[in-house]
C-alpha positions in Angstrom: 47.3 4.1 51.9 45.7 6.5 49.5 42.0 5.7 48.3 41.1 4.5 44.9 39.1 7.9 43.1 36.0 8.4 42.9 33.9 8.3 40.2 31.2 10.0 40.8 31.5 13.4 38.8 33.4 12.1 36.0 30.6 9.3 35.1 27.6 11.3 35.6 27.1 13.1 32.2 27.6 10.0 30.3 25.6 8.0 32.2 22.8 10.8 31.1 23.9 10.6 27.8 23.8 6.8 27.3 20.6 6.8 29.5 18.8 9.2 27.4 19.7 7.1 24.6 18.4 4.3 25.9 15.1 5.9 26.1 15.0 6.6 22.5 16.4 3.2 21.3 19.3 4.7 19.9 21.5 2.2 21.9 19.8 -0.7 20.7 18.3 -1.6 24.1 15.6 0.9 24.2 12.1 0.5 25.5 10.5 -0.7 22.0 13.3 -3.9 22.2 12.9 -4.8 25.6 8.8 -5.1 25.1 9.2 -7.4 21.8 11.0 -10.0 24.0 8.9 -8.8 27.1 6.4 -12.5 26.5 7.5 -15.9 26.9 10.8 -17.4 25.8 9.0 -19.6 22.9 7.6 -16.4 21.5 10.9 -15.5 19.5 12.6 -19.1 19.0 15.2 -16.8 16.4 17.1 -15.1 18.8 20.8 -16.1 18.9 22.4 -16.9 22.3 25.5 -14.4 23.1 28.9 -15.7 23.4 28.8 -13.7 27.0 25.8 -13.8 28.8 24.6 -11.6 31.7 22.1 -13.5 33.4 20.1 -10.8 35.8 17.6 -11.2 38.2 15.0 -8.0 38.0 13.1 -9.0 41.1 10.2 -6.1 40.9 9.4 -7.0 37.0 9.6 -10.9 38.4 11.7 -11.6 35.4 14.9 -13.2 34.8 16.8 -11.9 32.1 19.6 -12.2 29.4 21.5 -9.8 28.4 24.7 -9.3 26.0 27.3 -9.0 28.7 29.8 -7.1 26.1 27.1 -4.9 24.6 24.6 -4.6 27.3 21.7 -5.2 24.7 19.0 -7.4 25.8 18.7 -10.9 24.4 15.3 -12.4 26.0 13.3 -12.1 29.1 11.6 -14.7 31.1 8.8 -14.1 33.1 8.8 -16.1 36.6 5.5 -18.4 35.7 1.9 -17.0 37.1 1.6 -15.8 40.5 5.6 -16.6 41.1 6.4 -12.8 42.5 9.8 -11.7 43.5 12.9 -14.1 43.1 16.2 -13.3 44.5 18.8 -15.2 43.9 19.8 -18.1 41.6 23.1 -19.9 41.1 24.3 -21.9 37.8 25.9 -25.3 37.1 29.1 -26.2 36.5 28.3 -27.1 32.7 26.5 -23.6 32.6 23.3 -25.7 31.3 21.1 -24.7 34.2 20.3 -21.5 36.4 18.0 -22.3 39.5 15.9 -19.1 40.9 14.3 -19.3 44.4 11.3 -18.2 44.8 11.5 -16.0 47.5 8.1 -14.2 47.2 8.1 -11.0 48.6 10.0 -8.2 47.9 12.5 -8.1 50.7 13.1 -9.4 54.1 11.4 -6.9 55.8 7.9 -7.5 54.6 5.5 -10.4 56.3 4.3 -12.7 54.1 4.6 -16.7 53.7 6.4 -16.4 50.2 7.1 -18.6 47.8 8.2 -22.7 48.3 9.3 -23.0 44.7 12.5 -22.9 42.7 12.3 -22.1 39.2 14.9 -24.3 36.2 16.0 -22.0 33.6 17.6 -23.9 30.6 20.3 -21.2 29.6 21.1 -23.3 25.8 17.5 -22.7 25.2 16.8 -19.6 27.2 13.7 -20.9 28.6 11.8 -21.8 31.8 11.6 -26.1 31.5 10.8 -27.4 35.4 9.9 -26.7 39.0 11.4 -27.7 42.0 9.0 -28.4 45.1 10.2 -27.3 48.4 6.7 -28.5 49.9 6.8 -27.2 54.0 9.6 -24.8 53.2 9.0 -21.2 52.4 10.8 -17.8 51.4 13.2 -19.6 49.5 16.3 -17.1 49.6 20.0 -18.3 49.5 21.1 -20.6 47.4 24.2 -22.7 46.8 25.9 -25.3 44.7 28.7 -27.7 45.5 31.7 -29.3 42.9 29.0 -32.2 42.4 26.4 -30.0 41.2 24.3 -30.7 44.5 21.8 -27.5 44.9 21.5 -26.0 48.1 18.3 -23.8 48.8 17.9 -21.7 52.2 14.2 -22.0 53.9 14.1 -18.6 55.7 10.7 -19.1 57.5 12.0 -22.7 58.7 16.0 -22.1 59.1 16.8 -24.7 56.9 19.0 -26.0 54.1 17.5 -28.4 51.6 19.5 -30.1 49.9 18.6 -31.6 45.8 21.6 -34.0 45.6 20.3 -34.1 41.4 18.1 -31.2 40.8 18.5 -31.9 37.0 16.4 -34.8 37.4 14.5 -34.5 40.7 11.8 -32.4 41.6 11.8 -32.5 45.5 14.9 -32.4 48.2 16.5 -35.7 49.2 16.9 -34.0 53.0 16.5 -31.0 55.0 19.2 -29.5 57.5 18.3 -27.1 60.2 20.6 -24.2 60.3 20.6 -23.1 64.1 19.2 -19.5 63.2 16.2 -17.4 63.2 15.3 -15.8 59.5 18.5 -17.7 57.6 18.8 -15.5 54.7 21.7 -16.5 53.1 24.3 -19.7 52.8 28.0 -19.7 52.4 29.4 -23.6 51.1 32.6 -24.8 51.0 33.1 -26.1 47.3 32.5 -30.0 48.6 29.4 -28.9 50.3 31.1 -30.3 53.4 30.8 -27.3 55.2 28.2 -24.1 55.3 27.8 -21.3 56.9 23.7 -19.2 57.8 23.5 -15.4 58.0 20.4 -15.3 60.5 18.9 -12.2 60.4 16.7 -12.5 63.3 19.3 -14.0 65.6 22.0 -11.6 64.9 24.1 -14.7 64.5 26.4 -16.9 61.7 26.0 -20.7 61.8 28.4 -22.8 61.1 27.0 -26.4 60.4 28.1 -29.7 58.3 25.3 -30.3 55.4 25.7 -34.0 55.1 26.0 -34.6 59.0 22.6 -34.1 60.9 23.8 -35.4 63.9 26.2 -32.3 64.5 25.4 -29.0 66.2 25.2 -26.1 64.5 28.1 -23.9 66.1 27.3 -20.5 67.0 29.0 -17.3 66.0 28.0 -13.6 66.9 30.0 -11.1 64.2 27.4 -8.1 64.8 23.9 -6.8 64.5 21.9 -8.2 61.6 24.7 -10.2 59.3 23.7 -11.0 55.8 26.5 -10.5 53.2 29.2 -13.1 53.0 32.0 -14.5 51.0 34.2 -16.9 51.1 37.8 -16.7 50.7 39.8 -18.3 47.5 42.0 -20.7 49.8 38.2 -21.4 51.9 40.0 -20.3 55.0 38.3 -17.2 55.7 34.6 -16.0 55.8 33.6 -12.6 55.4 31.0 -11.0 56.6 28.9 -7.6 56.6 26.6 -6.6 59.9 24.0 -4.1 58.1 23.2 -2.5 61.9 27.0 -2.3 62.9 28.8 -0.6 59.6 31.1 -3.2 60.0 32.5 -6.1 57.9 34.0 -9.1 59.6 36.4 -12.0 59.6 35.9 -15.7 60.7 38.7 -17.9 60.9 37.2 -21.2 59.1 39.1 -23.7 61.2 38.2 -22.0 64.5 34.8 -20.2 63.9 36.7 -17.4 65.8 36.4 -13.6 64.2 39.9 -12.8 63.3 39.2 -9.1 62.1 36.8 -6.2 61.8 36.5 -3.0 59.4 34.1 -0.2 59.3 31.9 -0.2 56.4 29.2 2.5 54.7 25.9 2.8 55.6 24.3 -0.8 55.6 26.2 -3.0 54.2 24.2 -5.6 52.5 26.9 -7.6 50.7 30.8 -8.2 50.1 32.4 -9.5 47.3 35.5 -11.3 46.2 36.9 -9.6 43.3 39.3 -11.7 40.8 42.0 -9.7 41.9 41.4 -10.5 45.3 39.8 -7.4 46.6 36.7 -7.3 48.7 33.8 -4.8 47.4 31.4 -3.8 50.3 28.1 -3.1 48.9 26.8 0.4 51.0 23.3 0.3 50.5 22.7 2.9 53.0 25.2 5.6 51.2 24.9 5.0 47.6 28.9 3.2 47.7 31.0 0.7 47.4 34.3 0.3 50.3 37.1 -1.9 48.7 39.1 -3.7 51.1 42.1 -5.8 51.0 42.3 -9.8 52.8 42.9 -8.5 56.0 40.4 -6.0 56.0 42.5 -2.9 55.3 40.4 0.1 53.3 42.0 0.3 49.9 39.5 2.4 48.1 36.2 3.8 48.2 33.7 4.5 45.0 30.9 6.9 45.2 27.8 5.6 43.2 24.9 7.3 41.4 22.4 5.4 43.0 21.9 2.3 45.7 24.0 -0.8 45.0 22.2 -3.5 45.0 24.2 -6.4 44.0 27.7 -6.9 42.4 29.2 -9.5 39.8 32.2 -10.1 38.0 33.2 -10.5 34.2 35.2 -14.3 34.3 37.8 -13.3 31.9 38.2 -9.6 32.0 38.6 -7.1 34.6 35.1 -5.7 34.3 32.1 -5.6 37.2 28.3 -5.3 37.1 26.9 -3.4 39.5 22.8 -3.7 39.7 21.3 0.0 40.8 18.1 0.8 42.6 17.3 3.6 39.9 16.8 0.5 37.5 20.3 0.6 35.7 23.0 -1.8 35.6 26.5 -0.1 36.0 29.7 -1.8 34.0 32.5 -1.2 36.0 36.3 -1.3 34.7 38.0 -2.6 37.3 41.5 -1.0 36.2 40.5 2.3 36.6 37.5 2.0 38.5 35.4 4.1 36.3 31.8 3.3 35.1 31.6 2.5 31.2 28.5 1.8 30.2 25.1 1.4 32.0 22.5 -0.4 30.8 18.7 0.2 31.4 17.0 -2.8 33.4 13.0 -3.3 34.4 12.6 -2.4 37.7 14.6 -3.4 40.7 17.6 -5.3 39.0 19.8 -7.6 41.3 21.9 -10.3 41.3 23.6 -11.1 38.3 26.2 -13.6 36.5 28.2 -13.7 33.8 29.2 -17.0 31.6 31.0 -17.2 28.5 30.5 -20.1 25.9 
């Protein structure tokens, strides 16, 4: 099947364009906006929420921020609170209300360090910072999940655990903690009733399938490859799909069976895979500054050449648009139609996951 273009030469000179104007504040995001919301949320109580809201983590500024996710102008930052250094990941509610950071506290898994044991509540009508979670024992807080009853899930790396908030609205400590049956658990895949869940070990080269709500069953072992991290699930929940950063290799696991069912070769490290809208799979290549697109069964169906590292991938809800977060400190707005860069948008440094919710 031919490959999707690339998109590296034709993007490049407007990138320049729109980041040069960036600099100058000619886009409206320039560096004299971002540093008047740059202080706590209460500082500017006047600024108007966005109909569609890119929520972005930019783990090196500890900041999370909000951003205009049609105009890509910045709408308020919030610092993590004193001492709080690097957060990952967060998820989001069902009502949209809430966002909850983990505070992972270092800058990535390759760096020692006890990290943080705190997850941070982000009120997203107000656009502020309101409460912390306790995680007490538990540190490097890193993947995070939430099921159809708004249950949180948050990943203990240092302890290979799950714990579980079964109303993190309301409470400010885990109801119960679940071992995952890795070494260095880094990130989660759930089922939508939270019935079932899935550990990337790092350490232990392995995936983990356990049941959240049953402690007395045994984590089932899976071996995909060296060093698995990325990971989606499916739309029908059948099928998890995996990335081994050391093998160049994305994988499928049969749900039912825990039995890999599939393999692809990747880029360069792949850190991450998504599931697209339309049902393709992007393949973060952190190692080759790309993205490999892949169809269900793990067919190549394109291939996009990037200016810089990807770090992390989201998708618009309601139109075919992605955001792509760049280690050169730029987010990337991706038409997914033609696969050709629109827009990016100057972050603070080391922008990574990201969301986007519409009112």
């Amino acid at each position: 099947m031919q490959s999707l273009p690339s998109i590296t030469q034709s993007t490049r000179p407007a990138r320049r364009r729109f980041l040069q104007q960036c600099a100058t504040g000619a886009a409206g995001i320039g560096l004299a906006g971002l540093g008047t919301l740059a202080g706590p949320a209460a500082a500017n109580p006047t600024v108007t929420r966005p109909r569609e809201m890119l929520l972005l983590i930019e783990k090196s500024a500890h900041t999370f921020s909000i951003y205009d996710a049609e105009t890509g102008e910045v709408v308020r930052r919030i610092p993590m609170p004193a001492g709080a250094l690097y957060p990952h990941e967060f998820v989001v509610d069902s009502s949209r209300r809430y966002a909850y950071i983990g505070h992972y506290g270092v800058q990535n898994s390759g760096i020692e360090g006890v990290g943080g044991n705190r997850i941070f509540v982000i009120d997203l009508k107000q656009m502020v910072h309101v409460r912390t979670l306790r995680t007490d024992a538990f540190y490097r807080i890193h993947g995070l999940a939430m099921d159809d009853q708004d249950r949180l899930y948050a990943l203990s790396e240092t302890q290979g655990a799950v714990l579980i908030f079964d109303d993190p609205s309301r409470s400010e400590t885990p109801n119960r903690a679940v071992p995952t049956g890795g070494y260095k658990s880094h990130l989660v895949a759930l089922t939508r009733d939270g019935k079932q869940a899935f550990s990337m070990n790092l350490l232990s080269n392995t995936v983990t399938y356990f049941k959240p709500h049953d402690p007395a069953f045994v984590p089932v072992v899976i071996k995909p490859g060296r060093k698995p991290e990325g990971n989606c699930l499916s739309r029908d929940e059948r099928t998890l799909y995996v990335t081994n950063r050391n093998d160049n290799t994305v994988v499928a696991i049969d749900i039912a069976t825990q039995k890999i069912t599939g393999s692809a070769a990747t880029g360069k490290d792949p850190t991450r895979v998504y599931l697209a809208p339309d049902g393709r799979l992007f393949v973060s290549n952190y190692g080759e500054n790309s993205i490999s697109l892949f169809d269900a069964v793990l067919k190549p169906v394109g291939h996009i050449a990037l200016p810089a590292q990807p770090i992390a991938v989201s998708f618009h809800p309601l139109r075919p648009m992605a955001y792509v977060s760049l280690t050169d400190d730029t987010l990337g707005m991706l038409d997914l139609a033609t696969l050709r860069f629109t827009r990016f948008v100057k972050t603070l440094a080391e922008p990574d996951v990201s969301m986007v919710i519409v009112a």
